[in-house]
PDB file as gemmi writes it, atoms N, CA and C in Angstrom:
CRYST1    1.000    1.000    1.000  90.00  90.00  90.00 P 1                      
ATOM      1  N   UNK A   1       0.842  -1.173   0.000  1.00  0.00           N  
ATOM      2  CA  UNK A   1       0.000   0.000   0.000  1.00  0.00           C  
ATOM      3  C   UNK A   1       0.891   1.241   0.000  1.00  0.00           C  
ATOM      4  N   UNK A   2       0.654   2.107  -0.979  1.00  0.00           N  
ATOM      5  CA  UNK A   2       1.234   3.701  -0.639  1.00  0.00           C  
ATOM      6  C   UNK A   2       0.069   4.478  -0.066  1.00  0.00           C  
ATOM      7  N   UNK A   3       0.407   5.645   0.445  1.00  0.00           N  
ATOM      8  CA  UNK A   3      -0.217   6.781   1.236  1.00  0.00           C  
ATOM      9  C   UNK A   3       0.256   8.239   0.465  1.00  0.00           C  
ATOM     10  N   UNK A   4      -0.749   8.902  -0.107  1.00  0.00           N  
ATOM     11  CA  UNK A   4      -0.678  10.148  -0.465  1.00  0.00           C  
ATOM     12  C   UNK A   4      -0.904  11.060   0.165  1.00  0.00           C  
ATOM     13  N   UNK A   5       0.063  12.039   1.182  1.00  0.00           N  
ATOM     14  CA  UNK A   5       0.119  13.262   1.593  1.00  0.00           C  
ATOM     15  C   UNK A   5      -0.342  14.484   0.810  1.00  0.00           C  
ATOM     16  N   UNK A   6      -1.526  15.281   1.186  1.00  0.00           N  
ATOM     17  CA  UNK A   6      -1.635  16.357  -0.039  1.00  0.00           C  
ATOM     18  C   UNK A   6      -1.995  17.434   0.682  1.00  0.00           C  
ATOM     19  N   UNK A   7      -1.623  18.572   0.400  1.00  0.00           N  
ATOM     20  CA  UNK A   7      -1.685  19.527   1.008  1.00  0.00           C  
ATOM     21  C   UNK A   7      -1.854  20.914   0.201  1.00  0.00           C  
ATOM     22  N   UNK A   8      -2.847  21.888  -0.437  1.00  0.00           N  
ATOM     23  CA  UNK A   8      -3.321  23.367  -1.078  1.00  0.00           C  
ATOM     24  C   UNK A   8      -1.749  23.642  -0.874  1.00  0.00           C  
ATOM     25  N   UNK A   9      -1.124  23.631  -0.051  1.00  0.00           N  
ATOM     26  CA  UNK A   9      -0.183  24.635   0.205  1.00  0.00           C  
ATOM     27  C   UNK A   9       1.779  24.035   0.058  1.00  0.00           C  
ATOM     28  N   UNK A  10       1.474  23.065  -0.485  1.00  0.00           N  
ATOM     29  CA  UNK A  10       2.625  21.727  -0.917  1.00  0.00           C  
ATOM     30  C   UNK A  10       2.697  20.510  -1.959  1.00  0.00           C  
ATOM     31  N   UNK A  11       4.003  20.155  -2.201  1.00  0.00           N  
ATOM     32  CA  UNK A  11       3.464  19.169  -3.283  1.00  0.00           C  
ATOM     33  C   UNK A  11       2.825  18.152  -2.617  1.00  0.00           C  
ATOM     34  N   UNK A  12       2.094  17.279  -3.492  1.00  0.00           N  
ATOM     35  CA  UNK A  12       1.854  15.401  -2.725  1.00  0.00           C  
ATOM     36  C   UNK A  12       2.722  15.139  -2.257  1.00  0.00           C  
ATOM     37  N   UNK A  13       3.340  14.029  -1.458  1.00  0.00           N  
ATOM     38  CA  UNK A  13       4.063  13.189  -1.411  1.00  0.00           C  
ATOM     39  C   UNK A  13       3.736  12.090  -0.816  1.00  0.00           C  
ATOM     40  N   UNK A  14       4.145  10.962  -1.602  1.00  0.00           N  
ATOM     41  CA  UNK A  14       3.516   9.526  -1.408  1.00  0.00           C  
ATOM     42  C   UNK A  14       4.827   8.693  -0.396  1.00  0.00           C  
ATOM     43  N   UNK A  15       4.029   8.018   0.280  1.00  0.00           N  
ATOM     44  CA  UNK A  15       5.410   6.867   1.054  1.00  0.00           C  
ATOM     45  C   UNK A  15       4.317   5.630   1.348  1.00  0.00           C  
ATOM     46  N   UNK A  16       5.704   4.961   1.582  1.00  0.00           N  
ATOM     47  CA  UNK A  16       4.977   3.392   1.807  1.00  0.00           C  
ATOM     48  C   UNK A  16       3.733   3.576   3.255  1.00  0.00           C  
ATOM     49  N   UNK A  17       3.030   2.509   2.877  1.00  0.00           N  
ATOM     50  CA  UNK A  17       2.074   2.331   4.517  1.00  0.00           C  
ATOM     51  C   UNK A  17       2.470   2.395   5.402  1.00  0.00           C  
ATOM     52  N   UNK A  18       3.573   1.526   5.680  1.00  0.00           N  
ATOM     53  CA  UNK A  18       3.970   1.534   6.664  1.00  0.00           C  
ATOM     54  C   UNK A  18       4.302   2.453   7.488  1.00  0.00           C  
ATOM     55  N   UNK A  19       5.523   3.231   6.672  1.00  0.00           N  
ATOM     56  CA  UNK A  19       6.223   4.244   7.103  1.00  0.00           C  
ATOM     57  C   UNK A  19       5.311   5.336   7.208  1.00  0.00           C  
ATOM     58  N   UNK A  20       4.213   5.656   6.366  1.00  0.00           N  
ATOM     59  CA  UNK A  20       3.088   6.660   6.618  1.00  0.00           C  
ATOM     60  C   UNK A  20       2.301   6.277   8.078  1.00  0.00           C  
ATOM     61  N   UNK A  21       1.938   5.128   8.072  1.00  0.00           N  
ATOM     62  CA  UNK A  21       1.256   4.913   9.565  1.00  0.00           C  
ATOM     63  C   UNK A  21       1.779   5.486  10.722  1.00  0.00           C  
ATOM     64  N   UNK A  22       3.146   4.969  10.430  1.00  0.00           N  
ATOM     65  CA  UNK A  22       4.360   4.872  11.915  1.00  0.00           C  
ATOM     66  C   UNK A  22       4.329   7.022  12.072  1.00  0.00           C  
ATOM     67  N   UNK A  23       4.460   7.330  10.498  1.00  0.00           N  
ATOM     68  CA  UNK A  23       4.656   9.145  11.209  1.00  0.00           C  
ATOM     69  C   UNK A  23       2.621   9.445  11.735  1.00  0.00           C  
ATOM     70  N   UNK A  24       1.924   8.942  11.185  1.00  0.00           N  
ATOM     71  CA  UNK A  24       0.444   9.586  11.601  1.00  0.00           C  
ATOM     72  C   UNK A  24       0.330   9.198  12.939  1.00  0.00           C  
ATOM     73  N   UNK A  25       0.812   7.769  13.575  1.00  0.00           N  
ATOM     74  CA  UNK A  25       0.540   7.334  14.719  1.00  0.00           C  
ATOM     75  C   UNK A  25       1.352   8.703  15.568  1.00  0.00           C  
ATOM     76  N   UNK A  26       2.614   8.658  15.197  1.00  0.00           N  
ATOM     77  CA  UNK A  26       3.539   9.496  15.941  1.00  0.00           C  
ATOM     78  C   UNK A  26       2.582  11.542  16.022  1.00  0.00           C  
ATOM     79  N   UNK A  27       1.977  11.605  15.026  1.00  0.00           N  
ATOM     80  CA  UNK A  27       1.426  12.350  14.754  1.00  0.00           C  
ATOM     81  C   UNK A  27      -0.222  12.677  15.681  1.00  0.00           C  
ATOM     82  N   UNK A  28      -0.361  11.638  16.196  1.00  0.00           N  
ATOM     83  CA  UNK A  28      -1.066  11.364  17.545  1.00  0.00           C  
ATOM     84  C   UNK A  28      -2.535  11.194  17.218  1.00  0.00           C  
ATOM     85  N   UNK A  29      -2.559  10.482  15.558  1.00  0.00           N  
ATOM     86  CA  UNK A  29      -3.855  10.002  15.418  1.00  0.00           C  
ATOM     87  C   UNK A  29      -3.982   8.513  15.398  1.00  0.00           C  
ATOM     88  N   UNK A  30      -5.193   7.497  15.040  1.00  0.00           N  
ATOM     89  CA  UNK A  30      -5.170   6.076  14.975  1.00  0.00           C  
ATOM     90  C   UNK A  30      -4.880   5.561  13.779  1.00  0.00           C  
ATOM     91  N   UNK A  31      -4.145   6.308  13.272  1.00  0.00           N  
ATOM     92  CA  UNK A  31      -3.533   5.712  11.662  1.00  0.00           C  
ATOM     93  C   UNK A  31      -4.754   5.490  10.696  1.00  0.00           C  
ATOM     94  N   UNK A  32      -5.773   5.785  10.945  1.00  0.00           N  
ATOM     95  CA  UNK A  32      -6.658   5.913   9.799  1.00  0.00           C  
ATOM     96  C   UNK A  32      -6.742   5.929   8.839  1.00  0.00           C  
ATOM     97  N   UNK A  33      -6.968   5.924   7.567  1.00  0.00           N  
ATOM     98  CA  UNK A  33      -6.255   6.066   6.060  1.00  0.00           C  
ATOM     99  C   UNK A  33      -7.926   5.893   5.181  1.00  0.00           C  
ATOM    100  N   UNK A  34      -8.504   7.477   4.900  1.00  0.00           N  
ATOM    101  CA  UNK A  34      -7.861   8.812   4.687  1.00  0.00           C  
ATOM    102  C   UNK A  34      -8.541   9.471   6.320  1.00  0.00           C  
ATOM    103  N   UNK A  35      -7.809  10.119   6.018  1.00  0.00           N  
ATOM    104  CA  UNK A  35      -8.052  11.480   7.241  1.00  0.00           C  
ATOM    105  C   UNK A  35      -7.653  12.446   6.738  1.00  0.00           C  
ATOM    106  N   UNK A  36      -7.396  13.800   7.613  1.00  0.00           N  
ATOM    107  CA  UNK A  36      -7.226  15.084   7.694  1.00  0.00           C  
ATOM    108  C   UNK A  36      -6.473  15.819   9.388  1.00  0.00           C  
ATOM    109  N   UNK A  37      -5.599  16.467   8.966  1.00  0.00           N  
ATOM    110  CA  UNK A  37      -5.585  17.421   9.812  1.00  0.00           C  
ATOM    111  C   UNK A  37      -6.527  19.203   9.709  1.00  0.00           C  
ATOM    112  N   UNK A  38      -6.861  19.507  10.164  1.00  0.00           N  
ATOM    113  CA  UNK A  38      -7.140  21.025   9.931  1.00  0.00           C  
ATOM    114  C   UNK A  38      -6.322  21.925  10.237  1.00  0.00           C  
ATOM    115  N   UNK A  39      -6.404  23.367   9.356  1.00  0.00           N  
ATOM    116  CA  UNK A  39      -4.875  24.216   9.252  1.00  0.00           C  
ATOM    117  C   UNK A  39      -4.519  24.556  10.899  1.00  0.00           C  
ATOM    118  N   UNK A  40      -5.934  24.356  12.120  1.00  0.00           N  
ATOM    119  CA  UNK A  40      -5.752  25.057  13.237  1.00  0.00           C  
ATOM    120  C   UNK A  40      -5.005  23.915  14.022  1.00  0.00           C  
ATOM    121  N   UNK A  41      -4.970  22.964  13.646  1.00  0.00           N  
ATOM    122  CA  UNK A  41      -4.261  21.699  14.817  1.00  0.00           C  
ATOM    123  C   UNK A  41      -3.293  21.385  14.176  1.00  0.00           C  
ATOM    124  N   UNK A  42      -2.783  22.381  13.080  1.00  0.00           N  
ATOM    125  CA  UNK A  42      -1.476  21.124  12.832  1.00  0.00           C  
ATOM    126  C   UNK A  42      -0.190  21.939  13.340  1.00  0.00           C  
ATOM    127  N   UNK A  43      -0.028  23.303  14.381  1.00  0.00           N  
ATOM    128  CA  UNK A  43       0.925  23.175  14.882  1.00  0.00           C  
ATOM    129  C   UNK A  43       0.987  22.644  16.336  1.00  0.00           C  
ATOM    130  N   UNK A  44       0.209  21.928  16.967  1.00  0.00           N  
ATOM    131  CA  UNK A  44       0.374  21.031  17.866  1.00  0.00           C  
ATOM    132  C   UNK A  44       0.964  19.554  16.996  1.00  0.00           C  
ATOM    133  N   UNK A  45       0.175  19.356  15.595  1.00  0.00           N  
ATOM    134  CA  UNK A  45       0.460  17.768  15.248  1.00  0.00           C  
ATOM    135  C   UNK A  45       2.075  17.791  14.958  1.00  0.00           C  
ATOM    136  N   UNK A  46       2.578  19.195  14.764  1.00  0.00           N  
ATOM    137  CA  UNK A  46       4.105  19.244  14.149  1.00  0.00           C  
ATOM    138  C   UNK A  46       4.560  18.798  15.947  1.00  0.00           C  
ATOM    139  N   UNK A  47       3.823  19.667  16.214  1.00  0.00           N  
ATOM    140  CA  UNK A  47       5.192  18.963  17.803  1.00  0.00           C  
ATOM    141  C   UNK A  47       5.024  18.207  18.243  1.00  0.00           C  
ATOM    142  N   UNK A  48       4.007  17.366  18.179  1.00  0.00           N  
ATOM    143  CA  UNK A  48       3.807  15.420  18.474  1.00  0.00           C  
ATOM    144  C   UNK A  48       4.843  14.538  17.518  1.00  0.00           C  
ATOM    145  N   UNK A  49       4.862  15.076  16.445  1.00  0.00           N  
ATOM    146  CA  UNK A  49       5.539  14.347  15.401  1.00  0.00           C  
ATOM    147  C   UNK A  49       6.851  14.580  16.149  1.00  0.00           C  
ATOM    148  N   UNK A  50       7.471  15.996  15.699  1.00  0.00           N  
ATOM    149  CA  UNK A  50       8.886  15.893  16.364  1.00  0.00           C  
ATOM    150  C   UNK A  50       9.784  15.669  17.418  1.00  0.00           C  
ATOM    151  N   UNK A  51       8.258  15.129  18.421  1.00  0.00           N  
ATOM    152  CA  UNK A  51       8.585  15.070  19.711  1.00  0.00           C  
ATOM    153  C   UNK A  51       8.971  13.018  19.803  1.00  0.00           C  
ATOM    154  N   UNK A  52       8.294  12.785  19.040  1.00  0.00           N  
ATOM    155  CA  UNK A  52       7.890  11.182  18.353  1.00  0.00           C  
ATOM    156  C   UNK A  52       8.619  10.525  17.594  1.00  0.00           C  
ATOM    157  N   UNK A  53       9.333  11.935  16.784  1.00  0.00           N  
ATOM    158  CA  UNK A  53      10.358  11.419  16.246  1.00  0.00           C  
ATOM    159  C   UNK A  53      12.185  11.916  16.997  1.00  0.00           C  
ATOM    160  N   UNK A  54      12.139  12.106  17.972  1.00  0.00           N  
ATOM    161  CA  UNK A  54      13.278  12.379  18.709  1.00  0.00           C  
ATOM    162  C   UNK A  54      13.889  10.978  19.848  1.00  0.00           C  
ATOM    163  N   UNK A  55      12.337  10.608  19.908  1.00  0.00           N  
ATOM    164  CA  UNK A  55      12.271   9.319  20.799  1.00  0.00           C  
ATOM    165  C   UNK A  55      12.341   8.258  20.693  1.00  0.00           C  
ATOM    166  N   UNK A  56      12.334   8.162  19.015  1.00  0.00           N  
ATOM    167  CA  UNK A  56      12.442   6.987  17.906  1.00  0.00           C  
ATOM    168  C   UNK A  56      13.534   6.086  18.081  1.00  0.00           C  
ATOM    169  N   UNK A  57      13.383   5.195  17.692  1.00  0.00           N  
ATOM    170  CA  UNK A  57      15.001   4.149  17.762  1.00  0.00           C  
ATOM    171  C   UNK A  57      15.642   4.696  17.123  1.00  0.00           C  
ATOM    172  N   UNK A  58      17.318   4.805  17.380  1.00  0.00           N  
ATOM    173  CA  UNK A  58      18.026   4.886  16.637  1.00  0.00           C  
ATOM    174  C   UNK A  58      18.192   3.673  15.666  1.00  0.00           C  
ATOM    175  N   UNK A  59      18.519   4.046  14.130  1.00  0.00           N  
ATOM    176  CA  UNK A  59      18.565   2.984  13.265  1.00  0.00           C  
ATOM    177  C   UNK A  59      19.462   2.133  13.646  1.00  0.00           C  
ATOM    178  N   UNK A  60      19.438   0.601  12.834  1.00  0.00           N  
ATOM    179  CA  UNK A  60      20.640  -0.382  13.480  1.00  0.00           C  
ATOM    180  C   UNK A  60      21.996  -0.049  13.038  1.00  0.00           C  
ATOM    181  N   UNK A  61      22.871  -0.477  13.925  1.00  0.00           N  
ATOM    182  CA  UNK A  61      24.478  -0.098  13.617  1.00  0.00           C  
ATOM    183  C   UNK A  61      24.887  -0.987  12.077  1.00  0.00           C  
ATOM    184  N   UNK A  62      25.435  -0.373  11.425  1.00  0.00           N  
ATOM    185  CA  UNK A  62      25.697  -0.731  10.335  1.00  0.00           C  
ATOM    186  C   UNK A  62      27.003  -1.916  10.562  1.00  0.00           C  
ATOM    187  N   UNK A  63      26.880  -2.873   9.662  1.00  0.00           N  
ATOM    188  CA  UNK A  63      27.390  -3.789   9.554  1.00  0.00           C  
ATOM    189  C   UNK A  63      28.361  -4.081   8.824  1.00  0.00           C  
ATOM    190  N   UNK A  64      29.718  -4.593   9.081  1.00  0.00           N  
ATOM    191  CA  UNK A  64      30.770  -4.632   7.831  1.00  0.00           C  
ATOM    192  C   UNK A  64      31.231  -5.462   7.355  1.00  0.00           C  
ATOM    193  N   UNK A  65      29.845  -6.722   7.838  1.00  0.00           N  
ATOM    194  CA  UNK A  65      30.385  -8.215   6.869  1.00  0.00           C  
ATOM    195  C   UNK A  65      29.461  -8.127   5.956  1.00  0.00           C  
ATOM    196  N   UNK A  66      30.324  -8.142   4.714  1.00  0.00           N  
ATOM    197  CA  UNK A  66      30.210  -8.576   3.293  1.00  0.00           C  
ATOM    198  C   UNK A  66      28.689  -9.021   3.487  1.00  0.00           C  
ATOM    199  N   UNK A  67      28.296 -10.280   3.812  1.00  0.00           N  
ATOM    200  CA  UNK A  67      26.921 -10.763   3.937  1.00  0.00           C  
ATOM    201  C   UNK A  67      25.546 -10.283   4.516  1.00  0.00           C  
ATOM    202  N   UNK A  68      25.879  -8.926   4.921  1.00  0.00           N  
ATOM    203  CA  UNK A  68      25.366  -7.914   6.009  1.00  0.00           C  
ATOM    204  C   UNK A  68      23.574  -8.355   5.369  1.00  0.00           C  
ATOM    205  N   UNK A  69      22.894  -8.398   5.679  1.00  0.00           N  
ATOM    206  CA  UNK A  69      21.721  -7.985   5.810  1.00  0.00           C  
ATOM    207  C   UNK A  69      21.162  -7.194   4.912  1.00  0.00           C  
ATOM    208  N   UNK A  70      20.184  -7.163   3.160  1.00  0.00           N  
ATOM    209  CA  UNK A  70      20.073  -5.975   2.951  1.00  0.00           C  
ATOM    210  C   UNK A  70      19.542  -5.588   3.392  1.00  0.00           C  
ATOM    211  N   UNK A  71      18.449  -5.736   3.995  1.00  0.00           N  
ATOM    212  CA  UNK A  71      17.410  -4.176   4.802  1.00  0.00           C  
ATOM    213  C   UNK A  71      18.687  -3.548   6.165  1.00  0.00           C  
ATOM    214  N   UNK A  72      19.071  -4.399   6.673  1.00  0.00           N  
ATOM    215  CA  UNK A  72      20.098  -3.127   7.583  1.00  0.00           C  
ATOM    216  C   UNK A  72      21.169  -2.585   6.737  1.00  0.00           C  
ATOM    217  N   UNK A  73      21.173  -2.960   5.966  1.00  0.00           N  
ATOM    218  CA  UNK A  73      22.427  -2.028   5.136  1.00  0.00           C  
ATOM    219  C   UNK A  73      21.923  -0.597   4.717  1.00  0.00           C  
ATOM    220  N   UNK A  74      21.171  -0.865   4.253  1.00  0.00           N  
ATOM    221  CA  UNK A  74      19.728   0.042   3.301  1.00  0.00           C  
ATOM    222  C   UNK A  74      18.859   0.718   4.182  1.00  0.00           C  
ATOM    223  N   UNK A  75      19.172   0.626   5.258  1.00  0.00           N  
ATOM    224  CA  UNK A  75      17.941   0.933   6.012  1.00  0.00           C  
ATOM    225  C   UNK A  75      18.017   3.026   6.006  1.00  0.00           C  
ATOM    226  N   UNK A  76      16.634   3.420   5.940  1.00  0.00           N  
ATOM    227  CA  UNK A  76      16.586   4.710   6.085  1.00  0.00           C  
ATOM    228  C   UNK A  76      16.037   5.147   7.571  1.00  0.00           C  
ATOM    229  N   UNK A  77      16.469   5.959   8.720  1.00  0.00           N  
ATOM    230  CA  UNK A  77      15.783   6.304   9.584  1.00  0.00           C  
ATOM    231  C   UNK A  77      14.702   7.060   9.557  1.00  0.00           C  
ATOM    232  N   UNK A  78      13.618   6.973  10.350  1.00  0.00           N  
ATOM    233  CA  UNK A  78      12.285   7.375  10.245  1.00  0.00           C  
ATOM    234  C   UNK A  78      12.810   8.765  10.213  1.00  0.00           C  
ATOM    235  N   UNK A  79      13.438   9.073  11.038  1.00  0.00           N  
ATOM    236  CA  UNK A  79      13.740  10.754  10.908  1.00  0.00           C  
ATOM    237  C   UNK A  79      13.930  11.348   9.394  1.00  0.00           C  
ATOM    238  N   UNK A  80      14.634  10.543   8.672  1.00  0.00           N  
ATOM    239  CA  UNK A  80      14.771  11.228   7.223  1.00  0.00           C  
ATOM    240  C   UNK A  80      13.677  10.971   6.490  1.00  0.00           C  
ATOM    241  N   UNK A  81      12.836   9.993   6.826  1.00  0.00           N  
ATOM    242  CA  UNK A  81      11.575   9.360   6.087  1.00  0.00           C  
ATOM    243  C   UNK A  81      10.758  10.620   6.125  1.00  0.00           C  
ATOM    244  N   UNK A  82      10.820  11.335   7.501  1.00  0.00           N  
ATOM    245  CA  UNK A  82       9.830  12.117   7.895  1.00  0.00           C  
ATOM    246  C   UNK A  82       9.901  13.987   7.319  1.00  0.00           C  
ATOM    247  N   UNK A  83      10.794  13.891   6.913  1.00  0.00           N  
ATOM    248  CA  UNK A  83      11.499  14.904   6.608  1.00  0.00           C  
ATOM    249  C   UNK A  83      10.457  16.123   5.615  1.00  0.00           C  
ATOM    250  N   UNK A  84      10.103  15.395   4.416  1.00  0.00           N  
ATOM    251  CA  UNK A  84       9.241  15.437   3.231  1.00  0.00           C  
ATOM    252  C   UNK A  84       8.149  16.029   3.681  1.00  0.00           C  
ATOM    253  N   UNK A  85       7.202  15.268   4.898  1.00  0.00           N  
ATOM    254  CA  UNK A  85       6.236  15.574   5.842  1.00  0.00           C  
ATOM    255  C   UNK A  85       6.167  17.048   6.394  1.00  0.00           C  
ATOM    256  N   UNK A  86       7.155  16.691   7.506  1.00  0.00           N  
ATOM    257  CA  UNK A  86       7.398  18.689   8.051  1.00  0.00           C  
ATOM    258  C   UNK A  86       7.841  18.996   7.491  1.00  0.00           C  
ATOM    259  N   UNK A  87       8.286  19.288   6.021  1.00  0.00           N  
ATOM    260  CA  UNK A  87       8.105  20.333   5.228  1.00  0.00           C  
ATOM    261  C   UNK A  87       6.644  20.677   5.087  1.00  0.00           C  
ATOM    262  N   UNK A  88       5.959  19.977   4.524  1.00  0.00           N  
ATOM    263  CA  UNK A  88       4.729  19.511   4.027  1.00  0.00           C  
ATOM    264  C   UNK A  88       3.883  20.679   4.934  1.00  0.00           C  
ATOM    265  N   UNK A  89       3.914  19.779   6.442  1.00  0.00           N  
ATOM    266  CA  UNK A  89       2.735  20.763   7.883  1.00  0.00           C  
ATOM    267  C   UNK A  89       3.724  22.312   7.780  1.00  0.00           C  
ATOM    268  N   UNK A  90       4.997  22.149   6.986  1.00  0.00           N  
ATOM    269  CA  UNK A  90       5.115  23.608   7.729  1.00  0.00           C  
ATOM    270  C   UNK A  90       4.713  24.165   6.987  1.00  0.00           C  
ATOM    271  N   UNK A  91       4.470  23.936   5.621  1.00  0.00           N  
ATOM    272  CA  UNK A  91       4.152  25.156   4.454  1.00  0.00           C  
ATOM    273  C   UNK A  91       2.495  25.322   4.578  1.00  0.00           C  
ATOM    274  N   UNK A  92       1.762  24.099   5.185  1.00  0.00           N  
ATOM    275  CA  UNK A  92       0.415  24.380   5.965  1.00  0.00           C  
ATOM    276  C   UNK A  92       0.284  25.257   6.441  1.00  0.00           C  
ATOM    277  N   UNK A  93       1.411  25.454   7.274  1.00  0.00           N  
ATOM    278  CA  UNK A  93       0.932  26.505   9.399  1.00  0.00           C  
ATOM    279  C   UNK A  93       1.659  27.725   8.086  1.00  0.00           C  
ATOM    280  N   UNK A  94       1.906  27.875   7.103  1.00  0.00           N  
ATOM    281  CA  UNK A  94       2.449  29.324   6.775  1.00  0.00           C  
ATOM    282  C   UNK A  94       0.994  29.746   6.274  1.00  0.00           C  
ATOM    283  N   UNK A  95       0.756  29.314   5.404  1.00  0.00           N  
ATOM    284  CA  UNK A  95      -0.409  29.223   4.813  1.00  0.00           C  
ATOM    285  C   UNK A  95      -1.906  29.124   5.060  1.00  0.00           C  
ATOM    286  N   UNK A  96      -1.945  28.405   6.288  1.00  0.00           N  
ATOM    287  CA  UNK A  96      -3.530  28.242   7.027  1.00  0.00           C  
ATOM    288  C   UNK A  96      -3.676  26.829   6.019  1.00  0.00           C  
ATOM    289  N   UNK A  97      -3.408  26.173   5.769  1.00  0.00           N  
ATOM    290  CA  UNK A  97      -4.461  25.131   4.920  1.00  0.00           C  
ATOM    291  C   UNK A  97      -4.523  23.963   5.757  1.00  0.00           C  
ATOM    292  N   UNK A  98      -4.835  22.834   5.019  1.00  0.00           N  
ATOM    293  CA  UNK A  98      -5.171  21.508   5.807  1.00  0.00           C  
ATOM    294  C   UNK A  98      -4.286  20.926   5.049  1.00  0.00           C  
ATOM    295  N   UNK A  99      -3.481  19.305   6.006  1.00  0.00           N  
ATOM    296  CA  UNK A  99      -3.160  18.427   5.242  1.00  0.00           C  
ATOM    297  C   UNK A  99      -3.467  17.109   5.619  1.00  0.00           C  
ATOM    298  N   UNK A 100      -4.069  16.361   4.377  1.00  0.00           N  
ATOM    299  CA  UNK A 100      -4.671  15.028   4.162  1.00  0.00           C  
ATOM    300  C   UNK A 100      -4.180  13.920   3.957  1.00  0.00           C  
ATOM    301  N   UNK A 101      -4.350  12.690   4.746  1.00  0.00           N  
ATOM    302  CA  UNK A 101      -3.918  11.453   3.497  1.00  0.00           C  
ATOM    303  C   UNK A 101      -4.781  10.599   3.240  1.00  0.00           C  
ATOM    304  N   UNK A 102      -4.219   9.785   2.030  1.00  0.00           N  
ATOM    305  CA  UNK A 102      -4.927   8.830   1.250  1.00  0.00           C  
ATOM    306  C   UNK A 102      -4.283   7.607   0.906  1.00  0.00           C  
ATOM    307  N   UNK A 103      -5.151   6.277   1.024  1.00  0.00           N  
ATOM    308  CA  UNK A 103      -4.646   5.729  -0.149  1.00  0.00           C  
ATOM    309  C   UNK A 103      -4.412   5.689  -1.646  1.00  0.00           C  
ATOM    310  N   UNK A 104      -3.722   5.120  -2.344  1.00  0.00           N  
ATOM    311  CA  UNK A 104      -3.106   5.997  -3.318  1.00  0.00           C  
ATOM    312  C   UNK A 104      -2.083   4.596  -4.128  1.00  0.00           C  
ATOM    313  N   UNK A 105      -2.542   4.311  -5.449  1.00  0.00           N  
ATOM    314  CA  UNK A 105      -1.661   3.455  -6.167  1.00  0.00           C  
ATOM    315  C   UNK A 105      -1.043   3.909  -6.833  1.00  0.00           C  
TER     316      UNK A 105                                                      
END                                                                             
């Protein structure tokens, strides 16, 4: 499953389910898919997120045998995953608008 982020006031941006769930949960809703924030709550949802994402695991220590694992080799931390996002709520809170997600193929 992908998840489409859309926002009047930003581009789309799509990410996997997963990783979309893990920032909405952090974002302090029930992962719902579609929902909404409104332009008046999303500078509280920015500081749940960043507060959510400070507390996050650090990614796994990288590995230097040859046979390593690809997903830990490869692995991206949620923090950079999330990145795309608060851009996203901040060009919202400049703007007043809302931002939404969806499923999305």
């Amino acid at each position: 499953m992908l998840v489409r982020f859309h926002s009047p006031a930003h581009h789309d941006i799509i990410m996997f389910g997963n990783v979309a769930k893990e920032l909405i949960h952090l974002m302090g809703f029930s992962g719902r898919i579609p929902s909404a924030v409104q332009a008046a709550d999303l500078a509280d949802v920015r500081t749940r997120l960043l507060d959510g994402l400070a507390s996050a695991p650090p990614p796994p220590p990288a590995d230097d045998d040859v046979e390593a694992d690809a997903e830990t080799q490869d692995h991206v931390p949620l923090k950079t995953r999330a990145q795309p996002l608060v851009a996203m709520i901040d060009a919202a809170i400049k703007k007043e608008a809302y931002v939404m997600w969806e499923e999305t193929r």
